[in-house]
N, CA, C and O of each residue as an XYZ file, in Angstrom:
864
protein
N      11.287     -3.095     14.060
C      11.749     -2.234     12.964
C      13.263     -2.336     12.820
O      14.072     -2.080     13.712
N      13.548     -2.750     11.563
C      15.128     -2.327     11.462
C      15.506     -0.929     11.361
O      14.928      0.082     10.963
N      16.852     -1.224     11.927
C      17.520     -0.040     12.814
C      17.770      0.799     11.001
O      17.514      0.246      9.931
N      18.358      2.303     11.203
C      18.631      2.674     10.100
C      20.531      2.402      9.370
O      21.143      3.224      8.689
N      21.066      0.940      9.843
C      22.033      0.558      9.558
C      22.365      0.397      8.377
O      21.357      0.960      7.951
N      22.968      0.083      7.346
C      22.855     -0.101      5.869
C      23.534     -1.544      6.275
O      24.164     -1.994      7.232
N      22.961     -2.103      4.767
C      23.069     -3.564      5.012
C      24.094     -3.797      4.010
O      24.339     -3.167      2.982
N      24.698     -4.922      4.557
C      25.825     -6.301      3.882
C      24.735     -6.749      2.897
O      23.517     -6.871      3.020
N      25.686     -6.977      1.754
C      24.829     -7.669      0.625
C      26.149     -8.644      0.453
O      27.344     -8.418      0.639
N      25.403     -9.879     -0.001
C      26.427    -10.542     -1.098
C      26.169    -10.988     -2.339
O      25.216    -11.765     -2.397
N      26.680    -10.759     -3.290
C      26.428    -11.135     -4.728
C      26.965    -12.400     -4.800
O      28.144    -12.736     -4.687
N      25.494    -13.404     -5.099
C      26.269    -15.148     -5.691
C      25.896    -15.123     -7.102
O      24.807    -15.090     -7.675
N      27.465    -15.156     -7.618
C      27.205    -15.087     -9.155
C      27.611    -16.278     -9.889
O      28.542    -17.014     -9.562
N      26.604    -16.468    -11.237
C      27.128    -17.809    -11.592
C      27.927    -17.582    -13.071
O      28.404    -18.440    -13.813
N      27.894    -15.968    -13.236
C      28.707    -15.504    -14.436
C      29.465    -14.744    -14.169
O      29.584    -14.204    -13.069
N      30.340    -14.501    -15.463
C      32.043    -13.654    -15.373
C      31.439    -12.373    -15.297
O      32.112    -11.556    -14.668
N      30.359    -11.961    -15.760
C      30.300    -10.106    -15.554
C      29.311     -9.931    -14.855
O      28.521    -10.807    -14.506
N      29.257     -8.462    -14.517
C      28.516     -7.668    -13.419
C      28.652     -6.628    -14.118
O      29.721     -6.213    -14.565
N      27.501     -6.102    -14.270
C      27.310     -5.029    -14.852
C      27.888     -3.633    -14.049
O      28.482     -2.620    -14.416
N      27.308     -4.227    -12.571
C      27.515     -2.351    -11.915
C      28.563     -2.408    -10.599
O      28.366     -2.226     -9.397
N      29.843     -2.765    -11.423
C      31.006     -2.530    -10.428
C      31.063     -1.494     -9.669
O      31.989     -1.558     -8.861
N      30.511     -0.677     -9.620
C      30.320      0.736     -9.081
C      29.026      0.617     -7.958
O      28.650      1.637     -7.379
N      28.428     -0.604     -7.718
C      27.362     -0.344     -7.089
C      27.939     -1.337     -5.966
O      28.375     -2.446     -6.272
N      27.905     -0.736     -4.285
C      27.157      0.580     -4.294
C      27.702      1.538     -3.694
O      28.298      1.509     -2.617
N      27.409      2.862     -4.738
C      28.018      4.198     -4.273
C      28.197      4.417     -2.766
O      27.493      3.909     -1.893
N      29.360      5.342     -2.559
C      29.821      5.400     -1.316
C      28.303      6.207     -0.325
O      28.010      5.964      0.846
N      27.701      7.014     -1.127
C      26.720      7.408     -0.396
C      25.355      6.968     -0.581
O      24.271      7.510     -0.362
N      25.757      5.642     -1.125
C      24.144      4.686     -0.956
C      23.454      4.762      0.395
O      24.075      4.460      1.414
N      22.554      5.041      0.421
C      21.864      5.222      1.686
C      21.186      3.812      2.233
O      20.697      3.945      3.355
N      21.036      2.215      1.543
C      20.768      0.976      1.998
C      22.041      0.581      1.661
O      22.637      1.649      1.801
N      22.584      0.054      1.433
C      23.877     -0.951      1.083
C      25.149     -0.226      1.313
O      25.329      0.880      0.803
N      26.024     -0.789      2.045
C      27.285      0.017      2.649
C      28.350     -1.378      1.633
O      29.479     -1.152      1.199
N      27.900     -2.192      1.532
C      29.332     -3.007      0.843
C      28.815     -4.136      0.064
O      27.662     -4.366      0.430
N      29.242     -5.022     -0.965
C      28.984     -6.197     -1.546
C      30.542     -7.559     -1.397
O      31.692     -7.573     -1.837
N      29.876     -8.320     -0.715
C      30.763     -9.178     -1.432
C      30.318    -10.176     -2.369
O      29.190    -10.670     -2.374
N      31.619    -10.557     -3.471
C      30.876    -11.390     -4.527
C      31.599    -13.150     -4.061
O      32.695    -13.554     -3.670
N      30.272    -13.779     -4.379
C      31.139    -15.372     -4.110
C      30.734    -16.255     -5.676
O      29.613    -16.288     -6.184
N      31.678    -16.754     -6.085
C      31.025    -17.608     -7.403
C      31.091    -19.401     -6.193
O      31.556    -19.829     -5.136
N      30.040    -19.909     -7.680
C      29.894    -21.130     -7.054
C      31.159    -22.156     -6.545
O      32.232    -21.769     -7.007
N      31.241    -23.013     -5.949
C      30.139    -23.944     -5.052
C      29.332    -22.595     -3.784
O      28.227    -22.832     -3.295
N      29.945    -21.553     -3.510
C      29.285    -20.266     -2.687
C      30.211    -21.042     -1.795
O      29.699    -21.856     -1.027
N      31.674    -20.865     -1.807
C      32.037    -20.912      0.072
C      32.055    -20.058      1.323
O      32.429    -18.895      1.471
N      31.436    -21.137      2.393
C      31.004    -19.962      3.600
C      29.857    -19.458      3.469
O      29.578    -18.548      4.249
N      28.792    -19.893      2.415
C      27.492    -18.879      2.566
C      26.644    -19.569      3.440
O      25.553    -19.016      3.584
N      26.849    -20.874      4.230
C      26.103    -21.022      5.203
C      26.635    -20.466      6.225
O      25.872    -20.599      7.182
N      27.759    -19.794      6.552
C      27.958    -18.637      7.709
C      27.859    -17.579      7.550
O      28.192    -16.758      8.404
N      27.445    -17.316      6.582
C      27.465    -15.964      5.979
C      26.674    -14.902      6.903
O      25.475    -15.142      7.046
N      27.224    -13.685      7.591
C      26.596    -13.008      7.774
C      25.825    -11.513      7.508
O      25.365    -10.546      8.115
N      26.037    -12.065      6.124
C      25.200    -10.924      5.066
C      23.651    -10.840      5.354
O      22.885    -11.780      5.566
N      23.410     -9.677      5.316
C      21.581     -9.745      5.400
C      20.962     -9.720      4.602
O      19.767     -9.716      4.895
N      21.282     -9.689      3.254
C      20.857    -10.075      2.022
C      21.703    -10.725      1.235
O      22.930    -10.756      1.136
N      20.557    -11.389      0.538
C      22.149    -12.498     -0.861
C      21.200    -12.352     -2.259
O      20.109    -12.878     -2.477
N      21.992    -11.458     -3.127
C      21.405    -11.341     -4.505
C      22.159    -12.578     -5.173
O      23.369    -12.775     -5.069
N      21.074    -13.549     -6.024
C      21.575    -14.360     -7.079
C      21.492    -14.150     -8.722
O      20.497    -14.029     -9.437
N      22.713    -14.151     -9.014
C      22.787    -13.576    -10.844
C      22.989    -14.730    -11.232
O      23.980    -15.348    -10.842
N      21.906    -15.376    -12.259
C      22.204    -16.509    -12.496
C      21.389    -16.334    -14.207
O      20.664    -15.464    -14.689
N      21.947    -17.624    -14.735
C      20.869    -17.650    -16.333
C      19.986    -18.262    -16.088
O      19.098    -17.934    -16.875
N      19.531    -19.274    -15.197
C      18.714    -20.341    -15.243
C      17.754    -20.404    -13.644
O      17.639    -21.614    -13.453
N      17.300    -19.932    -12.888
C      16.861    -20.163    -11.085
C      16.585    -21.190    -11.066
O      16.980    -21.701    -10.017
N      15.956    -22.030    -11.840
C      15.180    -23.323    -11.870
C      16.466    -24.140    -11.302
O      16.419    -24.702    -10.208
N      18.201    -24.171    -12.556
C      18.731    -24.720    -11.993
C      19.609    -24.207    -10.614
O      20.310    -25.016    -10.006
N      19.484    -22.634    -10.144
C      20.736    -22.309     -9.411
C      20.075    -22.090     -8.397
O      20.607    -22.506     -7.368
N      18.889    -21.478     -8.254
C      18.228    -21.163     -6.525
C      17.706    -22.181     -5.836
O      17.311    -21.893     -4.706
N      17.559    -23.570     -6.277
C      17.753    -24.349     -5.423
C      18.787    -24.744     -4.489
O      18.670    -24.875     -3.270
N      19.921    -24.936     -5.285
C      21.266    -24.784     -4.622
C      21.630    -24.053     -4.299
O      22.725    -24.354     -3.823
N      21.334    -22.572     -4.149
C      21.652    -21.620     -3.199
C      21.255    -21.968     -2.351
O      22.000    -22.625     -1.624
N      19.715    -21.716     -1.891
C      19.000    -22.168     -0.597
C      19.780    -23.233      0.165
O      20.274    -23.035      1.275
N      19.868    -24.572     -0.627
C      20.457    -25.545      0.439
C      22.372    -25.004      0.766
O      23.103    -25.678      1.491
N      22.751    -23.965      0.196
C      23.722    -23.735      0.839
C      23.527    -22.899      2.122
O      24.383    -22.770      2.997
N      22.434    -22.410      2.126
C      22.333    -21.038      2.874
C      21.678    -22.124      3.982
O      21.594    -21.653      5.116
N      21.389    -22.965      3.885
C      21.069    -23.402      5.033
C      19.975    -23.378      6.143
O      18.826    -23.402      5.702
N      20.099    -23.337      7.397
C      18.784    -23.008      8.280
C      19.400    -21.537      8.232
O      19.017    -21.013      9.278
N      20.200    -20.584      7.491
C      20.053    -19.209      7.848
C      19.123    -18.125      7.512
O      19.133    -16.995      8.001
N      18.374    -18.555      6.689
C      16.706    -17.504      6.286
C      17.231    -16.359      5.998
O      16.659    -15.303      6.269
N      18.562    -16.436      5.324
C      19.037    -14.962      4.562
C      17.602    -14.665      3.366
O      17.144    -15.642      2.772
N      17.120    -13.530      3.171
C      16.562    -12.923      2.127
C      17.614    -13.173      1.128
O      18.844    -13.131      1.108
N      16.397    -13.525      0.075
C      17.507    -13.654     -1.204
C      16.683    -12.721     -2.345
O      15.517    -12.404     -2.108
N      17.222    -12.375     -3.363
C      16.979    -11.196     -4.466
C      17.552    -11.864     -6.177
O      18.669    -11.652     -6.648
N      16.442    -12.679     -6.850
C      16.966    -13.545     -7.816
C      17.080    -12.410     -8.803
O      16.304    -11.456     -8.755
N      18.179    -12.520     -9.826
C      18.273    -11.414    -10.843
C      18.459    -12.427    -12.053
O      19.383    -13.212    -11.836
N      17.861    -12.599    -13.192
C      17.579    -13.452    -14.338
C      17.405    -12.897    -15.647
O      16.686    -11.898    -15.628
N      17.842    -13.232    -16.808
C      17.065    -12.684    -17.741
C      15.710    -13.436    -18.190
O      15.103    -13.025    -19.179
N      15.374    -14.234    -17.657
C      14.277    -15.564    -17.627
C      12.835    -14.672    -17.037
O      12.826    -14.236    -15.885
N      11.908    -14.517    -17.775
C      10.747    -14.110    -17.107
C       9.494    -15.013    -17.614
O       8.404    -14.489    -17.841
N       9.713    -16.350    -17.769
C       8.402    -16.689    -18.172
C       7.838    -17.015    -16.624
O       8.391    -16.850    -15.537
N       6.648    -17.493    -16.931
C       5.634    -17.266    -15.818
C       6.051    -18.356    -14.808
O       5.911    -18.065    -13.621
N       6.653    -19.845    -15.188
C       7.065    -20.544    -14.385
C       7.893    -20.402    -13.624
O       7.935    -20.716    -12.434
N       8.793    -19.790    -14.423
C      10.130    -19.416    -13.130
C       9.862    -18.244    -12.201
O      10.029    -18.214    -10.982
N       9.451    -17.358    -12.941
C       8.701    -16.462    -11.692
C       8.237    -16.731    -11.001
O       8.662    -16.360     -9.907
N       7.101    -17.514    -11.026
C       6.013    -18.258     -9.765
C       6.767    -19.172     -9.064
O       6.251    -19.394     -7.969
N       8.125    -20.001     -9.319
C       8.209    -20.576     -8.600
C       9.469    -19.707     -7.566
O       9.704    -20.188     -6.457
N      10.062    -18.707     -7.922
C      11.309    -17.695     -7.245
C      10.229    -17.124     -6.040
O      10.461    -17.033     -4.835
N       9.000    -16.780     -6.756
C       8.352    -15.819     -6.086
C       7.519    -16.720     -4.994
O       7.309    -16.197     -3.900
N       7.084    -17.916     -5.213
C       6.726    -18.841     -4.014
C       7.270    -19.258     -2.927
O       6.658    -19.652     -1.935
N       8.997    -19.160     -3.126
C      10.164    -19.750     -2.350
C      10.270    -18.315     -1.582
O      11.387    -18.144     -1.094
N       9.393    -17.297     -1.378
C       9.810    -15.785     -0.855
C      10.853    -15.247     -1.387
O      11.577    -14.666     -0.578
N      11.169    -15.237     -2.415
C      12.298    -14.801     -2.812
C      11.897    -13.536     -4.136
O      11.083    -13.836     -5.009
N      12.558    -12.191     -4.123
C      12.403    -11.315     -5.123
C      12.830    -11.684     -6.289
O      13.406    -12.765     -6.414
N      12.588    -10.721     -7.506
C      12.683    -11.279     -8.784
C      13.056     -9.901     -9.406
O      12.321     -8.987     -9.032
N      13.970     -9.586    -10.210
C      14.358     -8.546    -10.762
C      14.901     -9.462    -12.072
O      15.520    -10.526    -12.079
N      14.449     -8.672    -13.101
C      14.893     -9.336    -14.829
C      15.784     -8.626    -15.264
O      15.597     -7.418    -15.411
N      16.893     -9.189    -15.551
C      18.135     -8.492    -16.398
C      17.633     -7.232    -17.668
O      16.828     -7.310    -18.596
N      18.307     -6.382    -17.306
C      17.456     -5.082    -18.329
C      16.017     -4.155    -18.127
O      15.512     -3.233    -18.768
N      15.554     -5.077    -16.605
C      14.305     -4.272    -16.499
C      14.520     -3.780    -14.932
O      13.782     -3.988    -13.969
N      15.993     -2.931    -15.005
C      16.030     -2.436    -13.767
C      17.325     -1.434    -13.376
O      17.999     -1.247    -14.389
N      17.624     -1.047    -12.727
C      18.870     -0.104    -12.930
C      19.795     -0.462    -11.263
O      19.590     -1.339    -10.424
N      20.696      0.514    -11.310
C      21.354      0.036    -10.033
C      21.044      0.322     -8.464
O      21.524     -0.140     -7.429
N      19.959      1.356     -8.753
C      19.294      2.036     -7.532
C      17.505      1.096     -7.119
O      16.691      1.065     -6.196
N      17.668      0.564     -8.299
C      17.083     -0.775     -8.099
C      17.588     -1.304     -7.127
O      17.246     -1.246     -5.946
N      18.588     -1.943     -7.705
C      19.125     -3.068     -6.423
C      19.426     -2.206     -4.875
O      19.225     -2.652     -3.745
N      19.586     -1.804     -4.988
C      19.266     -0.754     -3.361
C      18.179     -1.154     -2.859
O      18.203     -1.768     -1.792
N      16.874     -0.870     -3.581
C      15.824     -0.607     -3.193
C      15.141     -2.293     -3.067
O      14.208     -2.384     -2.269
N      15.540     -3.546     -3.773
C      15.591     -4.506     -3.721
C      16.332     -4.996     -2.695
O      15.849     -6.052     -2.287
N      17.425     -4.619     -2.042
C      17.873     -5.788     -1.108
C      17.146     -4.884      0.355
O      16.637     -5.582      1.233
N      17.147     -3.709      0.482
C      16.189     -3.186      1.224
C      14.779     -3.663      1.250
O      14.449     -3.904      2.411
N      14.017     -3.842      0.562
C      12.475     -4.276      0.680
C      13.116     -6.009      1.406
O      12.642     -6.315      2.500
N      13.680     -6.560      1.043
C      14.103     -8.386      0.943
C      14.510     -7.965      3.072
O      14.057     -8.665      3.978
N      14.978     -7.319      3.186
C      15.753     -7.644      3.910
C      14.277     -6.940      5.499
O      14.473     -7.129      6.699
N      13.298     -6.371      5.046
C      12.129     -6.428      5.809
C      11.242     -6.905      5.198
O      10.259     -6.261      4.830
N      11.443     -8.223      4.962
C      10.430     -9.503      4.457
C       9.123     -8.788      3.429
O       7.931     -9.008      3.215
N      10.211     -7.786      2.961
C       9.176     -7.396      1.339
C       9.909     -8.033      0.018
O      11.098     -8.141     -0.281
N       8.910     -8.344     -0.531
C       9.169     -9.826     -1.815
C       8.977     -8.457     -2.965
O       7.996     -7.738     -3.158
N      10.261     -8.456     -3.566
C      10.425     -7.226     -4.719
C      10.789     -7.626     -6.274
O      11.759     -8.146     -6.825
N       9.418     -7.076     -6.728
C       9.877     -7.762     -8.207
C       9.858     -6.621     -9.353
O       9.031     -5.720     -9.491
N      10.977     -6.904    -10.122
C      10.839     -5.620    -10.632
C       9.212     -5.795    -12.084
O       8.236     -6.512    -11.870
N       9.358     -5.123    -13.117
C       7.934     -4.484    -13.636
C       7.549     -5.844    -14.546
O       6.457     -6.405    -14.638
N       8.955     -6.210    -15.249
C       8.845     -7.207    -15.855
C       8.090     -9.299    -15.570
O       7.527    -10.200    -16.193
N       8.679     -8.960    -14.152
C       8.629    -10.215    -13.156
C       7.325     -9.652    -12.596
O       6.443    -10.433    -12.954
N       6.875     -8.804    -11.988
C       5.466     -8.341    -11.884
C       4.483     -9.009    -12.748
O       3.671     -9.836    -12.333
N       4.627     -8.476    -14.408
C       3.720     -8.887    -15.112
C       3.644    -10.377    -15.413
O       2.637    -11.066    -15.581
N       5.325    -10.830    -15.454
C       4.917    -12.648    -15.923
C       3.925    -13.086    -14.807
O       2.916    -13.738    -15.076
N       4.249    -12.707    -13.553
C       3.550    -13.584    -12.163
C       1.629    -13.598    -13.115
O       0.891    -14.472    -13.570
N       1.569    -11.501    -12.927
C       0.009    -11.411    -13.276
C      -0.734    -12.447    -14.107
O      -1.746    -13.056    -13.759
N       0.031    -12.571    -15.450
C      -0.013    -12.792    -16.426
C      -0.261    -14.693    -16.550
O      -1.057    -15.315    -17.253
N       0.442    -15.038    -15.880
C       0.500    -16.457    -15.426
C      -0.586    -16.967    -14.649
O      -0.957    -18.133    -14.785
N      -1.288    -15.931    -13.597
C      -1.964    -15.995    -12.804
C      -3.740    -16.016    -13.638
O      -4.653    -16.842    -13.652
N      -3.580    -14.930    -14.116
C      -4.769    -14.832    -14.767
C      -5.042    -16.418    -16.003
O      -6.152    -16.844    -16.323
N      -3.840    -16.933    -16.419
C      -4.383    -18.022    -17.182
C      -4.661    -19.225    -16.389
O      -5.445    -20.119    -16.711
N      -3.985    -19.172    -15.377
C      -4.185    -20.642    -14.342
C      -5.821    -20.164    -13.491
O      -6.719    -20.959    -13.213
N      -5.824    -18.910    -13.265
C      -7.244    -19.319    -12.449
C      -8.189    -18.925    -13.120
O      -9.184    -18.588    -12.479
N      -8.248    -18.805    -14.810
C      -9.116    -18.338    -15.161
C     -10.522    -18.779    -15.176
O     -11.344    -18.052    -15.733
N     -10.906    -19.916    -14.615
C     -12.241    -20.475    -14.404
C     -12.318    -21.149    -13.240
O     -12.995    -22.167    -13.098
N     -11.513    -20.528    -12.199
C     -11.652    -20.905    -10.668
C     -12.817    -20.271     -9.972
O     -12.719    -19.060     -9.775
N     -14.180    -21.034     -9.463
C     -14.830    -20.368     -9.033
C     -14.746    -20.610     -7.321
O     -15.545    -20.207     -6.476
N     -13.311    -21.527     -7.096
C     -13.229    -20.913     -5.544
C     -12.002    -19.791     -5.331
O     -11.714    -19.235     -4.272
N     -11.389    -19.623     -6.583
C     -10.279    -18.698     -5.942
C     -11.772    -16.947     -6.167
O     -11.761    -15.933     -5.469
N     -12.562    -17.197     -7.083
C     -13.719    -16.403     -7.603
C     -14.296    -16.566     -5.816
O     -14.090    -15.388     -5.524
N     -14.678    -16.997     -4.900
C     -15.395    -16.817     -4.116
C     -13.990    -16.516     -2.874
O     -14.156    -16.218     -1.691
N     -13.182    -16.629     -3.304
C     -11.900    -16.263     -1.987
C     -12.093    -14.437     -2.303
O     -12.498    -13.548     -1.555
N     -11.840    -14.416     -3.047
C     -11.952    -13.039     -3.366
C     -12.960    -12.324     -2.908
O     -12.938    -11.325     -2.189
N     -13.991    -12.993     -3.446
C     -15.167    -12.132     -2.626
C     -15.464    -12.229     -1.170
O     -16.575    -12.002     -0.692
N     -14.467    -12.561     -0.529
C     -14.760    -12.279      0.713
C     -13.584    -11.064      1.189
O     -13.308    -10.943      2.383
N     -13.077    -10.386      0.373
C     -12.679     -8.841      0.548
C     -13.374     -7.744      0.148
O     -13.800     -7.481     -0.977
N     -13.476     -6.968      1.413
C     -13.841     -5.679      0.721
C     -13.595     -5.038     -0.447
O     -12.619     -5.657     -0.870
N     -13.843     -4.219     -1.219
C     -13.439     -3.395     -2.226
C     -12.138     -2.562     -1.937
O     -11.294     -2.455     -2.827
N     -11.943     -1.914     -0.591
C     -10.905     -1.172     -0.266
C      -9.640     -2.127     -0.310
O      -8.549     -1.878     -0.821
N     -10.046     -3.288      0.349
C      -8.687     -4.682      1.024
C      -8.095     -4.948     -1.087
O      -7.001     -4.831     -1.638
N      -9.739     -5.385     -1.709
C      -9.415     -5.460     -3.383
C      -8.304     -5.087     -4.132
O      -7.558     -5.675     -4.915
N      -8.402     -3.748     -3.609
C      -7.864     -2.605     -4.031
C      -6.390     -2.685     -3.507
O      -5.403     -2.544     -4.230
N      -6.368     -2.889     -2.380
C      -4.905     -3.099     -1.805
C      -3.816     -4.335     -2.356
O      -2.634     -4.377     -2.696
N      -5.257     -5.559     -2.197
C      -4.497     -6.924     -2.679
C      -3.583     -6.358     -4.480
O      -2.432     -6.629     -4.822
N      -4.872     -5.374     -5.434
C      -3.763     -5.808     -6.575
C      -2.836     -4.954     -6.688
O      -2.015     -5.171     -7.578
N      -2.655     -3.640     -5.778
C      -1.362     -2.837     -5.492
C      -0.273     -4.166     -5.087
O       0.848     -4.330     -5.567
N      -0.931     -5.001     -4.110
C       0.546     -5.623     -2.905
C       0.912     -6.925     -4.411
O       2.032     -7.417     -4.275
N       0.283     -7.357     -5.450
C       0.326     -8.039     -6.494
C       1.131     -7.571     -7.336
O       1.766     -8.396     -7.993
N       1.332     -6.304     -7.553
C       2.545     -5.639     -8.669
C       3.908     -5.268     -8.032
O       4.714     -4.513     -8.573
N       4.156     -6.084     -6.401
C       5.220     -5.656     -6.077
C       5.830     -3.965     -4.877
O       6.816     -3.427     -4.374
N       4.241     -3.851     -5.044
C       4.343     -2.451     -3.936
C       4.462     -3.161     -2.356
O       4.050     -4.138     -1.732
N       5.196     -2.126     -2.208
C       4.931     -2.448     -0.077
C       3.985     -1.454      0.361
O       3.630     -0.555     -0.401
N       3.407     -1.591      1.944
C       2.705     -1.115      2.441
C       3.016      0.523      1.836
O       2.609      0.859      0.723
N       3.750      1.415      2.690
C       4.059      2.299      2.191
C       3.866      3.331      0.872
O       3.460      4.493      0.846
N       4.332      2.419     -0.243
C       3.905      2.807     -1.999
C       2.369      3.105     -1.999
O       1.828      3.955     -2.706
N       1.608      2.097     -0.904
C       0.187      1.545     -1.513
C      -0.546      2.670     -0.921
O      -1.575      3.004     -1.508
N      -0.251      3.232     -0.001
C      -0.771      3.774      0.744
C      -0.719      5.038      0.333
O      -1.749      5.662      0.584
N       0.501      5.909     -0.460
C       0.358      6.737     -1.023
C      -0.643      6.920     -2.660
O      -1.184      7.909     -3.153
N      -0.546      5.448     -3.141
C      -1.296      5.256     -4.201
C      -2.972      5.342     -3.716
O      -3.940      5.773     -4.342
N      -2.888      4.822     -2.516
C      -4.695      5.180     -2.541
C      -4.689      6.249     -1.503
O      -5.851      6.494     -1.182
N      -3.813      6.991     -0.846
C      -4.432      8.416     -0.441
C      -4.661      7.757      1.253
O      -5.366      8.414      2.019
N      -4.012      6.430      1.746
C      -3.971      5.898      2.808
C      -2.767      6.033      4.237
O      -1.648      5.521      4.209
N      -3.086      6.489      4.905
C      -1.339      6.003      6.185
C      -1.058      4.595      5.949
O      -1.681      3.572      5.669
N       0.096      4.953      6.171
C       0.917      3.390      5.965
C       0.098      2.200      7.098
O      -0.037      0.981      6.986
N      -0.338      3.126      8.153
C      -0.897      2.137      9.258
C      -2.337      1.606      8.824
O      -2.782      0.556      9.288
N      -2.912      2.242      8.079
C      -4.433      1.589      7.622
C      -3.720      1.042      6.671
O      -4.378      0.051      6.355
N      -2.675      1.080      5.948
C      -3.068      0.138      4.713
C      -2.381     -1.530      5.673
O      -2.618     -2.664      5.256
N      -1.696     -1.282      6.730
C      -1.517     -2.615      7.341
C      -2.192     -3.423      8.154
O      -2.225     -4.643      8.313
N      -2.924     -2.168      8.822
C      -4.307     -2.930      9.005
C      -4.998     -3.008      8.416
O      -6.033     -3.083      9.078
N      -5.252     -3.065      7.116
C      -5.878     -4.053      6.279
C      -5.519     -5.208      5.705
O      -6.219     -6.194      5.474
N      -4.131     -4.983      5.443
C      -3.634     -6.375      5.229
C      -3.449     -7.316      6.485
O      -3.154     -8.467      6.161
N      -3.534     -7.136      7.581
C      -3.936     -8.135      8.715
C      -4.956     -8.192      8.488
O      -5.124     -9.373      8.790
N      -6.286     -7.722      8.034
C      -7.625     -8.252      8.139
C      -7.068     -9.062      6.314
O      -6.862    -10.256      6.528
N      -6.977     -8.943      5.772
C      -6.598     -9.641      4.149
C      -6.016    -11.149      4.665
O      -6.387    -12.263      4.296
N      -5.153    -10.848      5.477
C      -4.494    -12.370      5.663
C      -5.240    -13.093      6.553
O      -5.467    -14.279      6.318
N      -5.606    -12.624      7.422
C      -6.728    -13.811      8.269
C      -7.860    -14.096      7.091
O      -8.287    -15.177      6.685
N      -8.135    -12.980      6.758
C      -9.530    -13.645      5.319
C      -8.721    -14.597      4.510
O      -9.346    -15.642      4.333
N      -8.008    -14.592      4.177
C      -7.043    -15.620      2.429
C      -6.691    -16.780      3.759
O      -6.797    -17.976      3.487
N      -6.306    -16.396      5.080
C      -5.807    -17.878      5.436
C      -4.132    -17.851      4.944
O      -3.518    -18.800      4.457
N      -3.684    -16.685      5.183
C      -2.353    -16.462      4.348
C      -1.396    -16.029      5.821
O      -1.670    -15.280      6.759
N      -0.189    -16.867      5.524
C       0.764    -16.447      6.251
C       1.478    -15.623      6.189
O       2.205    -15.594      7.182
N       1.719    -14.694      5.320
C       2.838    -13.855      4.781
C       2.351    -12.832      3.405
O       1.511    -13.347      2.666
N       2.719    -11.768      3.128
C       2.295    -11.703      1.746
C       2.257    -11.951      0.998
O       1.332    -11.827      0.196
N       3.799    -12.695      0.812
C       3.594    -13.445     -0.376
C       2.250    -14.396     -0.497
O       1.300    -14.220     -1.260
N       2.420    -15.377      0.400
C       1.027    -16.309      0.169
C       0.111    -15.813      0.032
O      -0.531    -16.628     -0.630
N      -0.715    -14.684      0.240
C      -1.776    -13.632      0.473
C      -1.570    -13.885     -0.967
O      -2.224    -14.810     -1.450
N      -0.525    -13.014     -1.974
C      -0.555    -12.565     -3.292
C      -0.862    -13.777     -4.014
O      -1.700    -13.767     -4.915
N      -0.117    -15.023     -3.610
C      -0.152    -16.146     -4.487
C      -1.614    -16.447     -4.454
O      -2.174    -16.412     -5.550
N      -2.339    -16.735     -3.410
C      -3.937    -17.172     -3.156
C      -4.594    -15.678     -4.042
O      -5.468    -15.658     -4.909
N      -4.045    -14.861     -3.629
C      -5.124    -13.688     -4.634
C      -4.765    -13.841     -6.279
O      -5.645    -13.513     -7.075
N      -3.712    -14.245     -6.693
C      -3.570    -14.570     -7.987
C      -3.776    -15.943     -8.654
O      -3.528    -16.158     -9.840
N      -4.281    -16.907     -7.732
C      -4.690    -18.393     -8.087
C      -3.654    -19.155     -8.552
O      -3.839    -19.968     -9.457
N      -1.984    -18.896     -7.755
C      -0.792    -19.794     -8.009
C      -0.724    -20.332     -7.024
O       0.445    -20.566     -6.720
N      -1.733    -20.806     -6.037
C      -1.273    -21.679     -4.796
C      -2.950    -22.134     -4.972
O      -3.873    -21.537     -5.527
N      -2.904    -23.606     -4.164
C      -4.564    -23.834     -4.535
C      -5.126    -23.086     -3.177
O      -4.468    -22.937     -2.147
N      -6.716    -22.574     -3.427
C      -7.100    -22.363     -2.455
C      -8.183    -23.310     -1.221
O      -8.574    -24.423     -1.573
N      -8.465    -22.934     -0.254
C      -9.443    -23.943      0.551
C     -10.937    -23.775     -0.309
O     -11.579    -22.757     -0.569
N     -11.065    -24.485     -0.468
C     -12.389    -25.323     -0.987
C     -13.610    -25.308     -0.258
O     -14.000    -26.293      0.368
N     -14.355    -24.018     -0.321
C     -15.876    -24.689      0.568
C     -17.153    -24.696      0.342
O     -17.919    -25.235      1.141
């Protein structure tokens, strides 16, 4: 468990403005400071920030080159875009990386975003939620093995998978179905040994038919 420390963020920006110079308030309760780096990002492979938000127009072209700056350091990263079609989402959201859309989020957002990122929760805000769904439902729409992956969850685990699909963490889900945070995680350990999933994300991607599934 992380400690209740507030975390280092750094903002890699690939534009002149920032909306919330003010963020984050002195009595933010996750984020105690930001630093901002514009590109080439110097020093972000030493960086010892525990989160790295990227403001960029394009991820396709800029979060690749973040990553290879960041190096073997497995900083959580938090993509912020005005871009929500379904490709770029699926592919931010495959790389483990969160997704928040310019305008579909506020500044207590990003709190709550580099917090989820920074305990390997993949946070997307409502907009980036729906492209993923939305994308998902047209690619597997006549998959009858991602159709038989599925059915090897319970109705309750069902139920969980399309909460953990819109971006909820254990926690949210658990109040949404009337669950302790500890059953809804032991279910998602029984969810991921069923999908064959390493992580949630992959769990979500195999439950939404953006990763192929095993074949049997």
């Amino acid at each position: 468990m992380r400690s209740l420390q507030r975390l280092s963020v750094v903002l890699a920006s690939t534009g002149d403005s920032w909306p919330y110079d003010d963020w984050p308030a002195p009595d933010d309760p996750f984020v105690s400071g930001v630093r901002r780096v514009l590109p080439p990002y110097p020093g972000l492979s030493e960086t010892t920030a525990d989160v790295v938000l990227l403001r960029c127009e394009d991820p396709a072209e800029s979060f690749p080159g973040l990553l290879e700056h960041l190096g073997a350091r497995g900083v959580p990263v938090v993509v912020i875009s005005p871009r929500q079609d379904t490709e770029t989402v699926v592919e931010v959201f495959r790389a483990g990386a969160g997704y928040l859309v310019e305008g579909d989020y506020c500044d207590q957002v990003l709190s709550s975003a580099a917090m989820a990122a920074s305990v390997g929760h993949t946070y997307l805000s409502p907009s980036a939620s729906a492209a993923l769904r939305e994308g998902a439902r047209r690619m597997a729409a006549a998959d009858g093995a991602m159709q038989r992956l599925r059915g090897l969850l319970s109705p309750r685990e069902q139920q969980i998978m399309e909460l953990l699909s819109t971006g909820l963490g254990a926690r949210q889900i658990g109040l949404r179905l009337r669950l302790s945070e500890k059953t809804v995680r032991n279910n998602l350990s029984n969810i991921y040994a069923k999908l064959d999933a390493r992580s949630g994300t992959d769990a979500v991607l195999r439950w939404l038919g953006t990763t192929p599934v095993l074949r049997t």
